[in-house]
Backbone as a chain_set.jsonl record, in Angstrom:
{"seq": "XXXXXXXXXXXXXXXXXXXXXXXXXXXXXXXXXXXXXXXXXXXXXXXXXXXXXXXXXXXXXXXXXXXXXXXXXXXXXXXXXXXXXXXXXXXXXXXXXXXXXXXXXXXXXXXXXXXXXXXXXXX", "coords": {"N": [[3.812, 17.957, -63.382], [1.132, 16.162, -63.452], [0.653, 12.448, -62.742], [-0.657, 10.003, -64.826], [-3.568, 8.369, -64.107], [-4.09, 4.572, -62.959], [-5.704, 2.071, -62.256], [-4.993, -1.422, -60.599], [-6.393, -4.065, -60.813], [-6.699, -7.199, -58.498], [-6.247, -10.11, -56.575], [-3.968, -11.257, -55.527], [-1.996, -10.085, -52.945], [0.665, -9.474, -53.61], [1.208, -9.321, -55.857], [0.097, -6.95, -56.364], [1.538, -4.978, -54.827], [4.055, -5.44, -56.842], [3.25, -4.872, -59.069], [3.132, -2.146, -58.493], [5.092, -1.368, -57.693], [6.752, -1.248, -59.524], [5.523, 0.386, -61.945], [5.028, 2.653, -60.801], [6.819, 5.142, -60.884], [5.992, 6.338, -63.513], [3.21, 5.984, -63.409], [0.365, 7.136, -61.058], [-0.421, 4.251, -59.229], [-3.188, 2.69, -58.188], [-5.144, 0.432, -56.207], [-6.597, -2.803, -55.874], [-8.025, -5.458, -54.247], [-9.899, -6.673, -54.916], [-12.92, -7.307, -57.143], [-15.473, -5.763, -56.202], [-13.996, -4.009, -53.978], [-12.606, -2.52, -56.598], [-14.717, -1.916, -57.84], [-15.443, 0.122, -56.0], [-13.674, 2.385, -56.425], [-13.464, 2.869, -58.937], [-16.664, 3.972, -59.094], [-15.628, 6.347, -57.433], [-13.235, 7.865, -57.919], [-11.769, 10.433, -60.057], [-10.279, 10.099, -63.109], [-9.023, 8.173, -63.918], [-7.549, 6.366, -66.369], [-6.938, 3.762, -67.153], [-7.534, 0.494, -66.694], [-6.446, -2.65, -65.11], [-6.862, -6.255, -65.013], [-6.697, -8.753, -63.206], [-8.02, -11.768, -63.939], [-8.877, -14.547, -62.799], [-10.669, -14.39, -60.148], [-11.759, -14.364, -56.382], [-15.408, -14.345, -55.866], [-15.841, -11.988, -58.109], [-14.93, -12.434, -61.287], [-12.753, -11.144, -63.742], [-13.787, -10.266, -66.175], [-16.145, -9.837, -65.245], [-15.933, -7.655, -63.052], [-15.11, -5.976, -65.044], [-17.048, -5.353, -67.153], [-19.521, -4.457, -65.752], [-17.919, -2.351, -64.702], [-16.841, -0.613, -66.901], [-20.237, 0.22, -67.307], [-20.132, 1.62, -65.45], [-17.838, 3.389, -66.274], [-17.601, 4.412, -69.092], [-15.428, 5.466, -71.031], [-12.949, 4.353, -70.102], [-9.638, 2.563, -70.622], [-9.528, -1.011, -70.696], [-8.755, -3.989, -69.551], [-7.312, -7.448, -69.601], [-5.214, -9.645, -67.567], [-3.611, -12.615, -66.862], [-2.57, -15.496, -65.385], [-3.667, -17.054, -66.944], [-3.914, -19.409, -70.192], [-5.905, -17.837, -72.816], [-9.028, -17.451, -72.758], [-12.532, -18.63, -73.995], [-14.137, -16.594, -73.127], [-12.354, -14.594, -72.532], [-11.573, -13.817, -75.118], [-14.002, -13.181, -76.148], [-14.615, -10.807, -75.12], [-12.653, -9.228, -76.072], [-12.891, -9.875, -78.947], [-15.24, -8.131, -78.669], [-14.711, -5.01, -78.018], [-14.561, -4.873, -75.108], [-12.649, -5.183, -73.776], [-9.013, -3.863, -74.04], [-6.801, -5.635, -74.777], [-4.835, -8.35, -73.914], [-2.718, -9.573, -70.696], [-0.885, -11.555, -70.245], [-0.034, -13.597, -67.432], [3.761, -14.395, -65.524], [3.316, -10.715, -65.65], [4.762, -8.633, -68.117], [6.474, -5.849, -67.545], [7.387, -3.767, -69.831], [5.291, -4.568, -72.207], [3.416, -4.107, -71.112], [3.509, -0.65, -70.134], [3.989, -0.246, -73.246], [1.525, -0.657, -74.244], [-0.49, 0.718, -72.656], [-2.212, 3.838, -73.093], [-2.467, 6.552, -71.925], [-2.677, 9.769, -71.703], [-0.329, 12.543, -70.397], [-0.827, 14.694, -67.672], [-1.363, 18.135, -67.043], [-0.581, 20.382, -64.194]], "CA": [[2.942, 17.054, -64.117], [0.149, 15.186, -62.543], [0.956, 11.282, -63.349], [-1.833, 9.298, -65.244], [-4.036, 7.188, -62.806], [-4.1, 3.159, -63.026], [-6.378, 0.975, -61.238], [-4.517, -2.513, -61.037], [-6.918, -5.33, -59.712], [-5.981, -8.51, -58.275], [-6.753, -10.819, -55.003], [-2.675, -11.227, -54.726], [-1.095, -8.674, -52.741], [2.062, -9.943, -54.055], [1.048, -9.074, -57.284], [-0.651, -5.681, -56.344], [2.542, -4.731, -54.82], [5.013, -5.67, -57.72], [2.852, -3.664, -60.239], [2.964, -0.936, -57.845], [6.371, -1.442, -57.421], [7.276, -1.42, -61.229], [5.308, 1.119, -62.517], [4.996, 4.064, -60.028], [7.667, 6.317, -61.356], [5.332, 7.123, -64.363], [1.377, 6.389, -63.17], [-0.263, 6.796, -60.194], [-1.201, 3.155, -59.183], [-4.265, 2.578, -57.283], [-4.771, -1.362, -56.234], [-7.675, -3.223, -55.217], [-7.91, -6.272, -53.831], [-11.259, -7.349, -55.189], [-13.459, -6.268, -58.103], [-15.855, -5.169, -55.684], [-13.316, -2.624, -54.203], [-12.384, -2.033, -57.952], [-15.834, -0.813, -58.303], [-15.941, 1.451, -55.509], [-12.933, 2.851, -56.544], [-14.424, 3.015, -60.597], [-17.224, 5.158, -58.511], [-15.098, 7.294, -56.373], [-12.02, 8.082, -58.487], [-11.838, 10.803, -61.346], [-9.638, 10.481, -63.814], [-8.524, 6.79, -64.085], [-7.067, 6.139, -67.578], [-6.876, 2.518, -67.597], [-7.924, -0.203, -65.365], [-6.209, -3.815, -64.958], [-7.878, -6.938, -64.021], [-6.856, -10.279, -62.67], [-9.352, -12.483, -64.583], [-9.557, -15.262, -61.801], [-10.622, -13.446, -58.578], [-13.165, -14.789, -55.943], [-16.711, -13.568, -55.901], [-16.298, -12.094, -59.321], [-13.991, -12.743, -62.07], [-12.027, -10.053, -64.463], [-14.827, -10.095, -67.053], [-17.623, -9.275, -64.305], [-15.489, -6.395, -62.764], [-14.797, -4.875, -66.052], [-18.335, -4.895, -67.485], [-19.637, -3.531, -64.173], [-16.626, -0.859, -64.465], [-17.446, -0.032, -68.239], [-21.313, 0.736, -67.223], [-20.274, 3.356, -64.768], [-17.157, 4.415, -67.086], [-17.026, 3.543, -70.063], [-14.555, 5.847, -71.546], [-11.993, 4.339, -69.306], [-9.409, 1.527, -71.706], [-9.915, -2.339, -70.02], [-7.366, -4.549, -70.023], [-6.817, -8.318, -68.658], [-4.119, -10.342, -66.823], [-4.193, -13.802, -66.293], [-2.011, -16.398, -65.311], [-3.806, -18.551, -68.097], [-4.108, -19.442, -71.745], [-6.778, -16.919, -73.178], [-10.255, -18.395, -72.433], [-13.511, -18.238, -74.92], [-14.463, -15.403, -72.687], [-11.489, -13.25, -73.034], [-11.517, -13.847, -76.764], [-15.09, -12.942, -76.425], [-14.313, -9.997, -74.269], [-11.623, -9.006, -77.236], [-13.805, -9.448, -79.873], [-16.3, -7.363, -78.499], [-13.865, -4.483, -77.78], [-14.906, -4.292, -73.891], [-10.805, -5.1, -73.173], [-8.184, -3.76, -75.576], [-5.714, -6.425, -74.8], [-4.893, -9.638, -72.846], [-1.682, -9.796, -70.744], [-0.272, -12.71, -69.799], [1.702, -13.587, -65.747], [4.042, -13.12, -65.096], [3.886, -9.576, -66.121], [5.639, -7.891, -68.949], [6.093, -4.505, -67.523], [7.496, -3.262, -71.27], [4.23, -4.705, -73.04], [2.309, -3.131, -70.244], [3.256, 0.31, -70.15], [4.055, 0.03, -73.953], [0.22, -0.755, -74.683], [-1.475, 1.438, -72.109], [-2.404, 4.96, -73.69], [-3.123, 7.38, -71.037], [-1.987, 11.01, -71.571], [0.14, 13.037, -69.654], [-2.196, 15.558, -67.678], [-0.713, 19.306, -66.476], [-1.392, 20.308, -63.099]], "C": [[2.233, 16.098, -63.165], [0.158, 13.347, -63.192], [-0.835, 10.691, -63.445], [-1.86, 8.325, -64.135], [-4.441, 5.747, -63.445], [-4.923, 2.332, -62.431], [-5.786, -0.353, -62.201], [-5.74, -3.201, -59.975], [-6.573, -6.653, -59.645], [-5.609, -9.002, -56.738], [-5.183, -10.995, -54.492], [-1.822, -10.018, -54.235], [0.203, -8.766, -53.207], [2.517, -9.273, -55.506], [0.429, -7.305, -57.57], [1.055, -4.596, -55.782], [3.904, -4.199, -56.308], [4.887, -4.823, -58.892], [3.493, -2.334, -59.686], [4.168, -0.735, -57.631], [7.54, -0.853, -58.335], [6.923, -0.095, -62.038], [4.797, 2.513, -62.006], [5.74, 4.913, -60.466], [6.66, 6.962, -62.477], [3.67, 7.35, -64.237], [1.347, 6.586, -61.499], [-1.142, 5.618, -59.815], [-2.014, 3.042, -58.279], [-4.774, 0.813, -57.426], [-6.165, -1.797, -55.545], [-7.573, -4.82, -55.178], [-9.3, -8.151, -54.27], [-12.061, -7.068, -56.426], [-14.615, -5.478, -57.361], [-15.261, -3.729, -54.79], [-13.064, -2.157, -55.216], [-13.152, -1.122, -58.012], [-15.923, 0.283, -57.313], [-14.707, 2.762, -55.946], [-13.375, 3.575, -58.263], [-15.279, 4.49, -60.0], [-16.493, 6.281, -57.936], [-13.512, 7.851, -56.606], [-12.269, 8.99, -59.807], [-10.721, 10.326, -62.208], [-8.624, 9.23, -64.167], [-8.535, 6.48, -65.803], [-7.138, 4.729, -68.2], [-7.083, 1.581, -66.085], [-7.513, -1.727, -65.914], [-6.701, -4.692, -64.718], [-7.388, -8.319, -63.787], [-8.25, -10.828, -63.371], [-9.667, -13.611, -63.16], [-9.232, -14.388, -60.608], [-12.056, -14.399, -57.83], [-14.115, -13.623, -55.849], [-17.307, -13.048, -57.544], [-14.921, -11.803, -59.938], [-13.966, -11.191, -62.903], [-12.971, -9.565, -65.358], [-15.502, -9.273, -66.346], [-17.412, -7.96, -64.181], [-15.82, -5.763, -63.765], [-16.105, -4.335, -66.795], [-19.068, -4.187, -66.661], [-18.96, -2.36, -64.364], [-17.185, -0.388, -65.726], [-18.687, 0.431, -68.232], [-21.109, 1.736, -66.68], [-19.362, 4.448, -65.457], [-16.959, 4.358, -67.959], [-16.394, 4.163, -71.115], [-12.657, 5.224, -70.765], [-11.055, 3.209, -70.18], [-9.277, 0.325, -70.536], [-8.687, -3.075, -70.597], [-7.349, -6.292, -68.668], [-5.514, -8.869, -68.184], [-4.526, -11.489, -66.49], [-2.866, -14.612, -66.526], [-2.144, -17.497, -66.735], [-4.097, -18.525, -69.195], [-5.795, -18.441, -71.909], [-8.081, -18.124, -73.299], [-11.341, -17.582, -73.734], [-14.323, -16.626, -74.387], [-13.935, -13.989, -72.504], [-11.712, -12.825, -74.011], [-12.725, -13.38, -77.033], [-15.049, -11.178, -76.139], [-13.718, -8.766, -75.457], [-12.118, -8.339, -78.331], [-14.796, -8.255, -79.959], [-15.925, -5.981, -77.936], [-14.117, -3.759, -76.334], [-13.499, -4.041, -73.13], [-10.434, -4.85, -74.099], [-7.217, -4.792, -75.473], [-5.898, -7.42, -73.621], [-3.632, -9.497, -72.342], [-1.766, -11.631, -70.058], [0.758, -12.786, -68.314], [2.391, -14.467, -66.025], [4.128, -12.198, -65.916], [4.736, -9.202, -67.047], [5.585, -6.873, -68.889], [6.352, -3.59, -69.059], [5.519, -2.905, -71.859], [3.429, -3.781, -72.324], [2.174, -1.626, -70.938], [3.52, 0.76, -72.094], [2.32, 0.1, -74.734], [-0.857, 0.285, -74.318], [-1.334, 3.07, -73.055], [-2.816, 5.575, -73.033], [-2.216, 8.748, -71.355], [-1.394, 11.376, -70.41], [-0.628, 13.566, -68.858], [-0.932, 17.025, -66.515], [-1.412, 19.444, -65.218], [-2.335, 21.967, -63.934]], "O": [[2.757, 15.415, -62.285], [-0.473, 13.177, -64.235], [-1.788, 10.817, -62.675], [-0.989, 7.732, -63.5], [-5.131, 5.785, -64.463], [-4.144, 1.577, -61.85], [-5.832, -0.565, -63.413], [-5.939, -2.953, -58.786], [-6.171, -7.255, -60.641], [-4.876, -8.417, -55.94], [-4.964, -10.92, -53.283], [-1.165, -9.223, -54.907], [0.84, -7.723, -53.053], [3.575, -8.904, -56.015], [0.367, -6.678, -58.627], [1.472, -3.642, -56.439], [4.397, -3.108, -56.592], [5.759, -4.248, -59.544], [4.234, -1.602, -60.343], [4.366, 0.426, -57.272], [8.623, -0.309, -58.122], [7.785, 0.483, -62.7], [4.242, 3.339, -62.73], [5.073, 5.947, -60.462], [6.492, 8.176, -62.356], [2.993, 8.289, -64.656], [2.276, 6.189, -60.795], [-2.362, 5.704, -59.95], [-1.507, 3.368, -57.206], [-4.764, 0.14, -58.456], [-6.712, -1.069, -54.717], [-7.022, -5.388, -56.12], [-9.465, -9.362, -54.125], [-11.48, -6.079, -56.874], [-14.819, -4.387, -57.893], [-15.83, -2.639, -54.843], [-13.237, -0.943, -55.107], [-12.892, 0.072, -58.159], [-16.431, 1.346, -57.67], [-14.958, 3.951, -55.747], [-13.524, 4.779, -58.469], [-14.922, 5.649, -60.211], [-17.076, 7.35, -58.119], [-12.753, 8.184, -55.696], [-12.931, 8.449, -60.693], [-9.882, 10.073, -61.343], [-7.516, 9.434, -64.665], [-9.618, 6.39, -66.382], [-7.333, 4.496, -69.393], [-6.873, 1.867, -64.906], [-8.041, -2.133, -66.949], [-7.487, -4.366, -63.827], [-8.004, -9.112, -64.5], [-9.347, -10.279, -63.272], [-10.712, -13.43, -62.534], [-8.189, -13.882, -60.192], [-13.003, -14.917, -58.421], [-13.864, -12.42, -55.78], [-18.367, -13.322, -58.108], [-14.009, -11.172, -59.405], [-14.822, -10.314, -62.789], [-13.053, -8.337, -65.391], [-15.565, -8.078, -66.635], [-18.096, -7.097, -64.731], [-16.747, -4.957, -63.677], [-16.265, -3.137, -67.031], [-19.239, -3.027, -67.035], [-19.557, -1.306, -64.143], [-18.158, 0.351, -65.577], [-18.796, 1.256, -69.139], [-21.625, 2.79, -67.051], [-19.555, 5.664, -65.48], [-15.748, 4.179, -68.095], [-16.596, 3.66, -72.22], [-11.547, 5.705, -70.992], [-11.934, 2.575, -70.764], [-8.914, 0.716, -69.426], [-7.963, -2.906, -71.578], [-7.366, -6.284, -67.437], [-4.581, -8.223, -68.659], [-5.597, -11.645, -65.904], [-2.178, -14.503, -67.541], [-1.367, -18.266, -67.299], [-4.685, -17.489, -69.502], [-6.657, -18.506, -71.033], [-8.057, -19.262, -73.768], [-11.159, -16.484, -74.259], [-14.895, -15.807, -75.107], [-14.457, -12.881, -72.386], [-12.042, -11.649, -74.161], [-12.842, -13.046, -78.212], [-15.467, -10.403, -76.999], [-14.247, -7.67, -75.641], [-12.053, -7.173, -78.722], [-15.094, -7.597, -80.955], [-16.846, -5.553, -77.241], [-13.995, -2.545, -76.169], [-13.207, -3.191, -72.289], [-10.969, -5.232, -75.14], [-6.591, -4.768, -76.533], [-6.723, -7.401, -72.708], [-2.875, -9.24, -73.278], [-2.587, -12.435, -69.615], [1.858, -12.265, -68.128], [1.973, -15.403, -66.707], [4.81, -12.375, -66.925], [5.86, -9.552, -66.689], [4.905, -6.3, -69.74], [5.493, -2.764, -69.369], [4.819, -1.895, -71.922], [2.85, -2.821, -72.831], [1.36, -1.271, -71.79], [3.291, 1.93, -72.4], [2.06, 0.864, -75.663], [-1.761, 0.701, -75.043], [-0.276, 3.304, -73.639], [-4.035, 5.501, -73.19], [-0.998, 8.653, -71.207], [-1.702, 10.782, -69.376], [-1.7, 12.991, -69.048], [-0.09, 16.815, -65.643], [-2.495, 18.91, -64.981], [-3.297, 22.482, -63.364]]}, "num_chains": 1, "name": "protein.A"}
C-alpha cells in the first residue's frame, strides 16, 4: 500500500518534526518550512490529499498559502493550525469552505488524523 501524502506547513521545525514524528506510520508527510516552499511543493507533488497550514508564518500567512494552493489544486482538503483563538479570517476561511476545519496547538494528533479523509491508494 502506497501511504496517503500530507503536506504539513509551518516556519517551526520543531513543529514540522513532531507532526512528522506522530503521524508517519500511516501518511507520507512532506514539510515545508514556508508557504512559499508549500507552493512549490503544491506544484511539484502529485497526489497530496490534504495540506496543513500554520496560520502565522512570515512573508505569508496560512490563509495566503492555502488560497494560492487551492488555485493550482483545488481538489486537495485545506486545513488550519494555529496557536490562536480562531480569527475573523479563519471563520471567514470556514465559512467559505476554502479550509474544512481549524486545529488548534498544541496538536491533537487523534482530531487530526480522525478529521483528515484521504484514501488508502494500491500500489
Amino acid at each position: 500500500m502506497i501511504k496517503p501524502k500530507i503536506l504539513y506547513v509551518d516556519d517551526e521545525p520543531l513543529n514540522l518534526m513532531l507532526f512528522r514524528a506522530n503521524l508517519s506510520k500511516k501518511y507520507e508527510i512532506l514539510t515545508a518550512e514556508s508557504g512559499i516552499t508549500g507552493l512549490e511543493i503544491i506544484r511539484n507533488t502529485c497526489d497530496i490529499c490534504a495540506v496543513i497550514s500554520d496560520m502565522r508564518m512570515p512573508y505569508m500567512d496560512g490563509i495566503e498559502f492555502i488560497k494560492a494552493s487551492a488555485r493550482i489544486k483545488p481538489n486537495i482538503s485545506y486545513y488550519i493550525l494555529s496557536g490562536f483563538d480562531i480569527s475573523d479570517e479563519i471563520q471567514e476561511a470556514l465559512d467559505s469552505m476554502l479550509i474544512r476545519k481549524y486545529f488548534r496547538k498544541p496538536f491533537n494528533l487523534k482530531e487530526i488524523d480522525k478529521e483528515i479523509d484521504c484514501p488508502e491508494q494500491s500500489n
